[in-house]
DOBA-392929 format. One record per residue (C-alpha): x, y, z; residue in three letters. Coordinates in Angstrom, 2 decimals, padded with zeros to 5 digits. Example, Ala and Ser with C-alpha at 12.3 -4.5 7.8 and 13.67 -1.06 7.14 Angstrom:
% DOBA-392929
<site><c1>012.30</c1><c2>-004.50</c2><c3>007.80</c3><res>ALA</res></site>
<site><c1>013.67</c1><c2>-001.06</c2><c3>007.14</c3><res>SER</res></site>
//
This chain:
% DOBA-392929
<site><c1>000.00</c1><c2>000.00</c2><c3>000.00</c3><res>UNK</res></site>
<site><c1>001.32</c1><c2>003.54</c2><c3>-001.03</c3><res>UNK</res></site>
<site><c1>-001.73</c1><c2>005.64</c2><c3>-000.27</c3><res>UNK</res></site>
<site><c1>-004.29</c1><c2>005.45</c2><c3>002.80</c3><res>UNK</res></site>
<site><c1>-007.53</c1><c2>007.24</c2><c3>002.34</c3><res>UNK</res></site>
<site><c1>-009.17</c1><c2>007.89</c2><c3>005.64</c3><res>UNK</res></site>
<site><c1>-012.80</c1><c2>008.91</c2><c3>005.35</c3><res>UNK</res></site>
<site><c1>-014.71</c1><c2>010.56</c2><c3>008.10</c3><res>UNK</res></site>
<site><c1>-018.93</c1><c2>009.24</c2><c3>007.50</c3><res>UNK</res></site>
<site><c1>-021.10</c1><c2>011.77</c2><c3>006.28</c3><res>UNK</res></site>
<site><c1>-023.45</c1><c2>013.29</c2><c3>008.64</c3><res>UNK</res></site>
<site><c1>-026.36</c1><c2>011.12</c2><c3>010.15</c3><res>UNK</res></site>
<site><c1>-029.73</c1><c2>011.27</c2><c3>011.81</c3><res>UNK</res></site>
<site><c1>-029.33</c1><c2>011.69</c2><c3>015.19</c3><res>UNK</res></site>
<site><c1>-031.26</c1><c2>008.46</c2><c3>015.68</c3><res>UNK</res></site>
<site><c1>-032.01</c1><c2>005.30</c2><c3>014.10</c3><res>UNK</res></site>
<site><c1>-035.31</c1><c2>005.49</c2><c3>012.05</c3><res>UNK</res></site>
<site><c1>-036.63</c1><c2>002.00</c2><c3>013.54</c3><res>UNK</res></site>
<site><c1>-035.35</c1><c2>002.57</c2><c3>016.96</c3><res>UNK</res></site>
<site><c1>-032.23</c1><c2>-000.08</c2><c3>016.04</c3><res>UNK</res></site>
<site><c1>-029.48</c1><c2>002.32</c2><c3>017.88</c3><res>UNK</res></site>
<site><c1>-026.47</c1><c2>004.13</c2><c3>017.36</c3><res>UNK</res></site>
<site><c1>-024.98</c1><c2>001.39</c2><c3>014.61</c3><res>UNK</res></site>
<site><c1>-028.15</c1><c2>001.47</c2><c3>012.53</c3><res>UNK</res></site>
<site><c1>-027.98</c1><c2>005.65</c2><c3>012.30</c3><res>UNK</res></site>
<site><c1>-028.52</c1><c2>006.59</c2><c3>008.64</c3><res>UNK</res></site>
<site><c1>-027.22</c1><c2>009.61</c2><c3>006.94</c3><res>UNK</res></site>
<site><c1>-029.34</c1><c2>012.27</c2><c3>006.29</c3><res>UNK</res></site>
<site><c1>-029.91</c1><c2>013.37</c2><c3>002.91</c3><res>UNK</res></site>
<site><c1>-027.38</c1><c2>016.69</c2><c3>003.44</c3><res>UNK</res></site>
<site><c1>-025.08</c1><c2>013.94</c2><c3>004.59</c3><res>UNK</res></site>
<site><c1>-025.24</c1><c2>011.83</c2><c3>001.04</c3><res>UNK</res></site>
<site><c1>-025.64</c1><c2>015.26</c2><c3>-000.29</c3><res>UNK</res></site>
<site><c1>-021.88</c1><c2>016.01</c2><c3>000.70</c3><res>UNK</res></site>
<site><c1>-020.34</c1><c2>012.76</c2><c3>000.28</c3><res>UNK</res></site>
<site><c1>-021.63</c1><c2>012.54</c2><c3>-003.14</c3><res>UNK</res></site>
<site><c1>-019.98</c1><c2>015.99</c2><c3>-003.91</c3><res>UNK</res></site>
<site><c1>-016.01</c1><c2>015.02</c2><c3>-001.79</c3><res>UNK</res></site>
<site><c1>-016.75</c1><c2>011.39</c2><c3>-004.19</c3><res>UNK</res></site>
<site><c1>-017.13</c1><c2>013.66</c2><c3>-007.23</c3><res>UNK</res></site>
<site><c1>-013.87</c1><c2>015.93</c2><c3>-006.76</c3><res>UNK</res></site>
<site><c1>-011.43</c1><c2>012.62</c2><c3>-005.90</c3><res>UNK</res></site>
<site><c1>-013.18</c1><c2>011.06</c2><c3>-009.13</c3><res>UNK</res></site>
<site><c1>-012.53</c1><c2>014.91</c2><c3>-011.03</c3><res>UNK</res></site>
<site><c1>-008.70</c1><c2>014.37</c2><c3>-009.06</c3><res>UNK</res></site>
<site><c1>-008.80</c1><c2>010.49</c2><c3>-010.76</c3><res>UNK</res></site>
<site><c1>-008.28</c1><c2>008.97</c2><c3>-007.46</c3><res>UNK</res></site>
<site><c1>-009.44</c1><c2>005.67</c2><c3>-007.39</c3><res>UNK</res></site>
<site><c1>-009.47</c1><c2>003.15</c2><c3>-004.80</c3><res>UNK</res></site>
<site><c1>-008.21</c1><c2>-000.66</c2><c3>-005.62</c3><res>UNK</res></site>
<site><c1>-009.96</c1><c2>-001.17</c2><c3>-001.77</c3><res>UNK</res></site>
<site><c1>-012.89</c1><c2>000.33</c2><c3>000.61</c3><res>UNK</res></site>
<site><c1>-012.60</c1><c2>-001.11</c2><c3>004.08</c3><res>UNK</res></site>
<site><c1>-015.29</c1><c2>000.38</c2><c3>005.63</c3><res>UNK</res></site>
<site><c1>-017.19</c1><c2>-000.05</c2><c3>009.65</c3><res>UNK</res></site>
<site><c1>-019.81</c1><c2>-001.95</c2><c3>009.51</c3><res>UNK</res></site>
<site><c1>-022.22</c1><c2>000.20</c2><c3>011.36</c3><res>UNK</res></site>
<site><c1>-024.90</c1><c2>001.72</c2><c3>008.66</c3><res>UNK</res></site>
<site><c1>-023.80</c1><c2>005.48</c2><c3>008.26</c3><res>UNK</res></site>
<site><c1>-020.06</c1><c2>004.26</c2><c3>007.54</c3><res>UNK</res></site>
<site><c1>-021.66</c1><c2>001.77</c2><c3>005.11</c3><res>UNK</res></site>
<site><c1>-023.44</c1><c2>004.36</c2><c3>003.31</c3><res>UNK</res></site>
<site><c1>-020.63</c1><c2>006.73</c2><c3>003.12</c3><res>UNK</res></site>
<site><c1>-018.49</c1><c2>003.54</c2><c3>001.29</c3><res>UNK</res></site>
<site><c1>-020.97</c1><c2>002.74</c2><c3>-001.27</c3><res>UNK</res></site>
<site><c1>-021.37</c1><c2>006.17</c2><c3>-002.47</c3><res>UNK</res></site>
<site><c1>-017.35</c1><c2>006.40</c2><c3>-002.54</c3><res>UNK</res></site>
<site><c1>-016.93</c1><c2>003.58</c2><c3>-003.81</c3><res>UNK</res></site>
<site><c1>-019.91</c1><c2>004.72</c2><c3>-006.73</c3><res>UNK</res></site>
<site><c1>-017.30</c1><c2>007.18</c2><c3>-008.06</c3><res>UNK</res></site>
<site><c1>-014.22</c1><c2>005.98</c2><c3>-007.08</c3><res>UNK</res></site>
<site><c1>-013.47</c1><c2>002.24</c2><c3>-007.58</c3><res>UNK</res></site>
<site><c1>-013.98</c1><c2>-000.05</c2><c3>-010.22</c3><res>UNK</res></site>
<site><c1>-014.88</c1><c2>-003.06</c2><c3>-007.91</c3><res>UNK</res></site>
<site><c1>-018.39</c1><c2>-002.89</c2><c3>-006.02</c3><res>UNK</res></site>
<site><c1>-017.10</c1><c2>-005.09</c2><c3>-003.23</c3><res>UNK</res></site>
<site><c1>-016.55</c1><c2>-003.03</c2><c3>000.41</c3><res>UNK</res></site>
<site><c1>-014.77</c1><c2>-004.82</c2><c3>003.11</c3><res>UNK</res></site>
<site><c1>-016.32</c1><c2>-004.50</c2><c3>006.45</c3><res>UNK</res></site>
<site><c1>-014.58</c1><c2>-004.69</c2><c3>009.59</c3><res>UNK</res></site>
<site><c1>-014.71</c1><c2>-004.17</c2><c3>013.22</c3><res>UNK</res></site>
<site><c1>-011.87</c1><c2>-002.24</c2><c3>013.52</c3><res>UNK</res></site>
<site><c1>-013.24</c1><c2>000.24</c2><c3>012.04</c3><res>UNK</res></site>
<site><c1>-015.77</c1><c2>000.49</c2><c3>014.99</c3><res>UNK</res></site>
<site><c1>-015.72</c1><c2>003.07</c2><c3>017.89</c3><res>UNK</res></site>
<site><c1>-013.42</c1><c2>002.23</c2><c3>020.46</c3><res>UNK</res></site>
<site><c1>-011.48</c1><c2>-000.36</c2><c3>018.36</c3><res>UNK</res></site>
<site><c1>-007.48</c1><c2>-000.91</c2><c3>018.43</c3><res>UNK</res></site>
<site><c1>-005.54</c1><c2>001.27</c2><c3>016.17</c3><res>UNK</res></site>
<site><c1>-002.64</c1><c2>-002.00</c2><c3>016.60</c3><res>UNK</res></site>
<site><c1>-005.35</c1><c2>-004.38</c2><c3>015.65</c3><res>UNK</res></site>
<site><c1>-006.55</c1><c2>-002.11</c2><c3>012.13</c3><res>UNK</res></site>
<site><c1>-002.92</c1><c2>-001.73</c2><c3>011.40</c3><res>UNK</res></site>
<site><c1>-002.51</c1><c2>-005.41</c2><c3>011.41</c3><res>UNK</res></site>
<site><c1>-005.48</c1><c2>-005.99</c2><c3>009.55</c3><res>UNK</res></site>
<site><c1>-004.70</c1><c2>-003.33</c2><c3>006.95</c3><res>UNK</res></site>
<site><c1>-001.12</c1><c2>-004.67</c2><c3>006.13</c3><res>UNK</res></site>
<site><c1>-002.89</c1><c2>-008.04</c2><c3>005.21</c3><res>UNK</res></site>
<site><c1>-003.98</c1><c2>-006.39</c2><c3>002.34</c3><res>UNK</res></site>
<site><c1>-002.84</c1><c2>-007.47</c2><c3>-000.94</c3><res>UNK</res></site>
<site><c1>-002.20</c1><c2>-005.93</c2><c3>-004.46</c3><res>UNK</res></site>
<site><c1>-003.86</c1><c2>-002.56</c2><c3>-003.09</c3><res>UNK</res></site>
<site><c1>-001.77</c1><c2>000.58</c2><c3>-003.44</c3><res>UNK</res></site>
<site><c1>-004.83</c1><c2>002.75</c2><c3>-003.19</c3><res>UNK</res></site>
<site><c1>-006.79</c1><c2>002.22</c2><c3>000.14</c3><res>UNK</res></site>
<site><c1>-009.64</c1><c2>004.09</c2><c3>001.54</c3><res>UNK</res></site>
<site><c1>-011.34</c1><c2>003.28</c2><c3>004.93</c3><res>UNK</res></site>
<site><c1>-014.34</c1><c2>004.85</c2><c3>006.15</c3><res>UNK</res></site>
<site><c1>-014.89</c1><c2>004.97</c2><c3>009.81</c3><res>UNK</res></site>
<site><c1>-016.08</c1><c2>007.14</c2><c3>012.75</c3><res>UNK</res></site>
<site><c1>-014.80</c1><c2>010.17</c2><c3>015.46</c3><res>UNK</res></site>
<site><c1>-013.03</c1><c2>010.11</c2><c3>017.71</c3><res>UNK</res></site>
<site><c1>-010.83</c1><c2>006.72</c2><c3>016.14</c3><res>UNK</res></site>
<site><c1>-010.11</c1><c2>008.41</c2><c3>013.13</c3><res>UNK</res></site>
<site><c1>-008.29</c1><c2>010.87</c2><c3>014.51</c3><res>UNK</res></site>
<site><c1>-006.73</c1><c2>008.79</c2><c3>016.55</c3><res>UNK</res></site>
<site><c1>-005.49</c1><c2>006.08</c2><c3>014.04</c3><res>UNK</res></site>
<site><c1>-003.98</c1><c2>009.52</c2><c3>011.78</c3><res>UNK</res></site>
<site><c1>-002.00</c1><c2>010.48</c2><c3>014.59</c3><res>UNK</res></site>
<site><c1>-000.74</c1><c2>006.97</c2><c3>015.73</c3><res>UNK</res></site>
<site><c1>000.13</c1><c2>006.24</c2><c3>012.46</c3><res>UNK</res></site>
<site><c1>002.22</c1><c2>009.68</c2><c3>011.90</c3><res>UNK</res></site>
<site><c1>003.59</c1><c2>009.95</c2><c3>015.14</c3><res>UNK</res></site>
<site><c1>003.42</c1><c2>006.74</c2><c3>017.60</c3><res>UNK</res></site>
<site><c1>001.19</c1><c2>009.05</c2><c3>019.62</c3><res>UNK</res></site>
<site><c1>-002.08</c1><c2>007.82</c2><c3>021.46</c3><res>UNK</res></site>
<site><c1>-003.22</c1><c2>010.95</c2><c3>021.43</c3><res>UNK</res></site>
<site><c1>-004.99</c1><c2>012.69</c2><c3>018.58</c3><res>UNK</res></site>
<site><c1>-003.65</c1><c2>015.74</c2><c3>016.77</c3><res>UNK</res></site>
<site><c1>-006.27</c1><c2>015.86</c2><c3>013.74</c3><res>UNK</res></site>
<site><c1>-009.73</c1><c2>016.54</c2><c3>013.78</c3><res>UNK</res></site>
<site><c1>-011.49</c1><c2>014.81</c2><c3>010.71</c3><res>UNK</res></site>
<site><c1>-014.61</c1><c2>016.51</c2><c3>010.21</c3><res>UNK</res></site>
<site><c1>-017.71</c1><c2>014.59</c2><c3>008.80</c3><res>UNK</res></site>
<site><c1>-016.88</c1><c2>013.85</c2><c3>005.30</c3><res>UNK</res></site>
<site><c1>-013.42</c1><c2>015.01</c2><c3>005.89</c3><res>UNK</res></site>
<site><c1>-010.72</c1><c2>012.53</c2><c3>003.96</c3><res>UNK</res></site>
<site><c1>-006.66</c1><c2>012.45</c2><c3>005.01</c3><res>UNK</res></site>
<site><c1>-004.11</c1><c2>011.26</c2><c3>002.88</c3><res>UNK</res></site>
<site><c1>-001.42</c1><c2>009.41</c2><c3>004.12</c3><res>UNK</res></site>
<site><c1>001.71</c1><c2>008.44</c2><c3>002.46</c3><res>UNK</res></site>
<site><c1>002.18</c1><c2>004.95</c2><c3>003.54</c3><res>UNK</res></site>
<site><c1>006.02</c1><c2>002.94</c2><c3>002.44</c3><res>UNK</res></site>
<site><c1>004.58</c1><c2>-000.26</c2><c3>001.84</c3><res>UNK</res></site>
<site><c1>003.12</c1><c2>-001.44</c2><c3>005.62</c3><res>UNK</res></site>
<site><c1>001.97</c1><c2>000.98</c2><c3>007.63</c3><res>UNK</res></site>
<site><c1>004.21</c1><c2>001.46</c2><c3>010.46</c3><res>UNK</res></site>
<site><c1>003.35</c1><c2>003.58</c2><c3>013.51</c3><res>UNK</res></site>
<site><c1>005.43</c1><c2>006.76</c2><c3>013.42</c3><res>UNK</res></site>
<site><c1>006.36</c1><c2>006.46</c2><c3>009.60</c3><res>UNK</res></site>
<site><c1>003.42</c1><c2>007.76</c2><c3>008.02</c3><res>UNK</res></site>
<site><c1>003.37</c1><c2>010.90</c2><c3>005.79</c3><res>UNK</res></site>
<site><c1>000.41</c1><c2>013.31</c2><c3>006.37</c3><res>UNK</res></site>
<site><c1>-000.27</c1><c2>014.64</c2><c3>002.65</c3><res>UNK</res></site>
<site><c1>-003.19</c1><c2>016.26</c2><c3>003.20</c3><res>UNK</res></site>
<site><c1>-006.24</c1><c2>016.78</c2><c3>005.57</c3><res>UNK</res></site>
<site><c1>-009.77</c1><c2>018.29</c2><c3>004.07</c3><res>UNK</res></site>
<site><c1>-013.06</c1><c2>018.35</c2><c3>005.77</c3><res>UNK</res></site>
<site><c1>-016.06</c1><c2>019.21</c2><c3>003.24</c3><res>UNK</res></site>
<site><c1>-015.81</c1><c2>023.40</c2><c3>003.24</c3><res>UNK</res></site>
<site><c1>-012.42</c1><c2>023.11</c2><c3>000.81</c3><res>UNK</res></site>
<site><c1>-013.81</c1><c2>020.06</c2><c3>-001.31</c3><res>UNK</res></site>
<site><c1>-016.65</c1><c2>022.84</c2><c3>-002.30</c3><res>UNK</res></site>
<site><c1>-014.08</c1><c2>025.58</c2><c3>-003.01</c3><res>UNK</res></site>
//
C-alpha cells in the first residue's frame, strides 16, 4: 500500500429510524448530499481506490458505497470491526497490512478513532492531533506497511475546501 484514504462518514440522523441504535444511524440526505460531492472531486482528481474497508455500522456503510460509486472499479466493500468506535488502532494496522495488491486504500470509519489512528500512524502518539470533520478525507503516504510513526500526512480536508 502507497496511499491510505481515511474517510470521516457523512453526517447522520441523530437516531435510528426504527429505533435499532447508534450502529443502525442513517445519513441524512445533506449527509449523502456532501459525500456525493467530496466522491465527485477525488473522481474529477482520478483517485481511485483498488480497496474500501469500511465499519460496519450503517452510516459508515453508506458513506463507502457512495465512494466507492465514483471511485473504484470493484463494487465489493470490506467491512470490519476495527473500524468500529473504540477499536485498536494496533489491531486495524494489522489488519490493513494483510492487504494485498492494493496501493490505493480508503477506509471509512467514525470520530473520535479516526483521529486517533492519523495520529498513531504519523507519530506513535495515542493521542490525537487531527480533527477529521464529517466527510473530511486524510491522505497518508504509507512505504509499503503501515508502520506507527512512519506515516506521511499529505493532506487533511473536511467538506468546506472540497466545495471551493
Amino acid at each position: 500500500m502507497n496511499e491510505l484514504y481515511v474517510i470521516r462518514h457523512g453526517i447522520a440522523e441523530m437516531i435510528s429510524p426504527a429505533g435499532g441504535g447508534d450502529e443502525s444511524r442513517e445519513l441524512t440526505k445533506k449527509g449523502r448530499e456532501k459525500v456525493r460531492l467530496i466522491s465527485k472531486t477525488l473522481k474529477d482528481r482520478e483517485i481511485f481506490f483498488d480497496r474500501i474497508v469500511s465499519s460496519p455500522l450503517t452510516r459508515a456503510v453508506q458513506t463507502a458505497e457512495i465512494v466507492s460509486r465514483y471511485c473504484s472499479d470493484r463494487e465489493e466493500i470490506a467491512l470490519t470491526d476495527y473500524l468500529k468506535p473504540g477499536s485498536s488502532y494496533e489491531d486495524l494496522i494489522e489488519y490493513l497490512n494483510r492487504t494485498e495488491g492494493a496501493e490505493k486504500v480508503a477506509i471509512v470509519g467514525h470520530e473520535p478513532f479516526l483521529s486517533g489512528f492519523i495520529s498513531y500512524c504519523l507519530s506513535r502518539s495515542k493521542s490525537s492531533f487531527v480533527e477529521m470533520k464529517k466527510s473530511g478525507v486524510a491522505l497518508l503516504e504509507i512505504d509499503g506497511m503501515i508502520i506507527p510513526g512512519k506515516a506521511k500526512l499529505l493532506w487533511l480536508m473536511g467538506p468546506k475546501q472540497f466545495m471551493d
